[in-house]
C-alpha positions in Angstrom: -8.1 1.8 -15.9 -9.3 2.1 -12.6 -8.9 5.8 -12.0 -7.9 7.7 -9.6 -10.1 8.1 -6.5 -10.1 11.1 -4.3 -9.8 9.6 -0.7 -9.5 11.4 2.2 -6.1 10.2 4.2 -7.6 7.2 6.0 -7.1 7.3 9.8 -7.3 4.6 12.1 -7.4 4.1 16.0 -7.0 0.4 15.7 -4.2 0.3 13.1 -2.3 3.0 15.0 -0.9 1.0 18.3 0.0 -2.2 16.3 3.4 -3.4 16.9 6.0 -5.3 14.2 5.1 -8.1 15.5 0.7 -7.6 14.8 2.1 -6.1 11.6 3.9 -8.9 10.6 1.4 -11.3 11.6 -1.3 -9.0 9.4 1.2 -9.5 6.5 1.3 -13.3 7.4 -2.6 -13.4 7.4 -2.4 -12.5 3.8 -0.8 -15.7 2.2 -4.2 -17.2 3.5 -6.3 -15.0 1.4 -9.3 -14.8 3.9 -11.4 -11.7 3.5 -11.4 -10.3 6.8 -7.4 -10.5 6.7 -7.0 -9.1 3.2 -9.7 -6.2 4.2 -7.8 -5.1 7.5 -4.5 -5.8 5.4 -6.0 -3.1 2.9 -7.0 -0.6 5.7 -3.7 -0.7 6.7 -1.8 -0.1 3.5 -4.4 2.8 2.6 -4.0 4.3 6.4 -1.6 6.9 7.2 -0.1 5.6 10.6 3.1 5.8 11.6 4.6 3.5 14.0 7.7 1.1 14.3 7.8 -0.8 10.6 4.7 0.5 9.8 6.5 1.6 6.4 8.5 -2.0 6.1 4.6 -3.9 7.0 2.7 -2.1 4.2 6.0 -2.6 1.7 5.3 -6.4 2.3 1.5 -6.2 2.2 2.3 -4.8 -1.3 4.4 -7.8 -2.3 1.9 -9.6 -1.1 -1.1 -8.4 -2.1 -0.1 -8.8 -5.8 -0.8 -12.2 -5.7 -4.0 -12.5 -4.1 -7.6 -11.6 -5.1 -8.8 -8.4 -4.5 -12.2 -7.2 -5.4 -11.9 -3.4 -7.2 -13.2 -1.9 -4.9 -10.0 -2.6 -2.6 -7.9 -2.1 -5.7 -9.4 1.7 -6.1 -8.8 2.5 -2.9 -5.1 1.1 -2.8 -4.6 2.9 -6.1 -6.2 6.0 -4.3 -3.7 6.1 -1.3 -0.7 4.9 -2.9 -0.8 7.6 -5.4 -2.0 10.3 -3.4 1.5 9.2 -1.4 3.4 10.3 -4.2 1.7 13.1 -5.4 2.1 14.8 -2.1 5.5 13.5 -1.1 4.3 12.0 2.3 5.9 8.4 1.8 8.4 6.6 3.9 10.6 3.5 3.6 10.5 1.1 1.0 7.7 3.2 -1.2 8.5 1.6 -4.3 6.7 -1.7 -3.4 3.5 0.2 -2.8 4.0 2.0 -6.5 4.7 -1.8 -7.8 1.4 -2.7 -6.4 -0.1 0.6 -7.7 1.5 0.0 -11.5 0.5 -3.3 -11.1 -3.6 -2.3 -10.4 -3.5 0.5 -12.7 -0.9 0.8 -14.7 -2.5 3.7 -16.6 -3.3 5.4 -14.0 0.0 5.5 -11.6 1.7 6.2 -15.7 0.1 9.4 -16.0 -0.1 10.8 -12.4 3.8 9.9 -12.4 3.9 12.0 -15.8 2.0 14.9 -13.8 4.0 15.4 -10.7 7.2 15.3 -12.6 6.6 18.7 -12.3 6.4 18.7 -8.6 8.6 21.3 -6.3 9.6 18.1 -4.2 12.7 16.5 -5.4 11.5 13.3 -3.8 8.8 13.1 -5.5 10.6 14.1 -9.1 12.9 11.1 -8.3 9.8 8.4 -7.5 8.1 9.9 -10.6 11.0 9.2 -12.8 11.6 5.5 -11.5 7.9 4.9 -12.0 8.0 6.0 -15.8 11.6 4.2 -16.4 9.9 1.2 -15.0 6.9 1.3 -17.6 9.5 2.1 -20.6 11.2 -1.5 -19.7 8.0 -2.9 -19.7 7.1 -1.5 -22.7 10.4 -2.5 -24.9 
């Protein structure tokens, strides 16, 4: 297991301003696998900006991103911001790629927070909870 890693929410003037089009081209960049791609393509995924498909960019990152190398440190930290998303509710469009990724890094880890914020007062984040623990069950049949 990877754990959890306490992050503070990740801000970033560069990342901010970037249009679909950079965005897509950043999610491009990662079929290529080169390490200063896959390290911005990290940043971005773990930074909370919001902006035109910022949400739809990082949901493709994620796809992405499962099929490339990353070192653990960049997993930890994509573990760390993914699931700090759902435990405080503040996620956007097409978050269920970015808990793929997560369950996909740390299973273990995404299992149990999802078991904790079942609890949560957010309906929202009930719901992802739920989905995430379904998801393990089929995997586990």
């Amino acid at each position: 297991m990877l754990g959890v890693m306490k992050v503070p929410r990740a801000t970033s003037a560069d990342l901010e301003p970037m249009s679909r089009v950079e965005v897509r081209a950043l999610a491009d960049d990662l079929l290529a696998g080169e390490p200063d791609s896959v390290e911005k393509a990290v940043r971005f995924v773990c930074t909370e900006t919001i902006n035109l498909w910022h949400g739809r960019g990082r949901a493709m990152m994620c796809r992405r991103m499962k099929h490339i190398t990353l070192s653990r440190e960049q997993q930890g930290r994509l573990v760390a911001a993914i699931l700090d998303r759902l435990a405080n509710g503040t996620f956007s469009q097409q978050f269920k790629d970015q808990l793929r990724l997560a369950m996909h890094l740390d299973s273990k880890g995404t299992s149990t927070l999802a078991k904790r914020v079942l609890k949560s007062d957010k309906e929202h984040v009930r719901r992802f909870a739920a989905w995430v623990l379904s998801h393990e069950a089929v995997h586990d049949a």
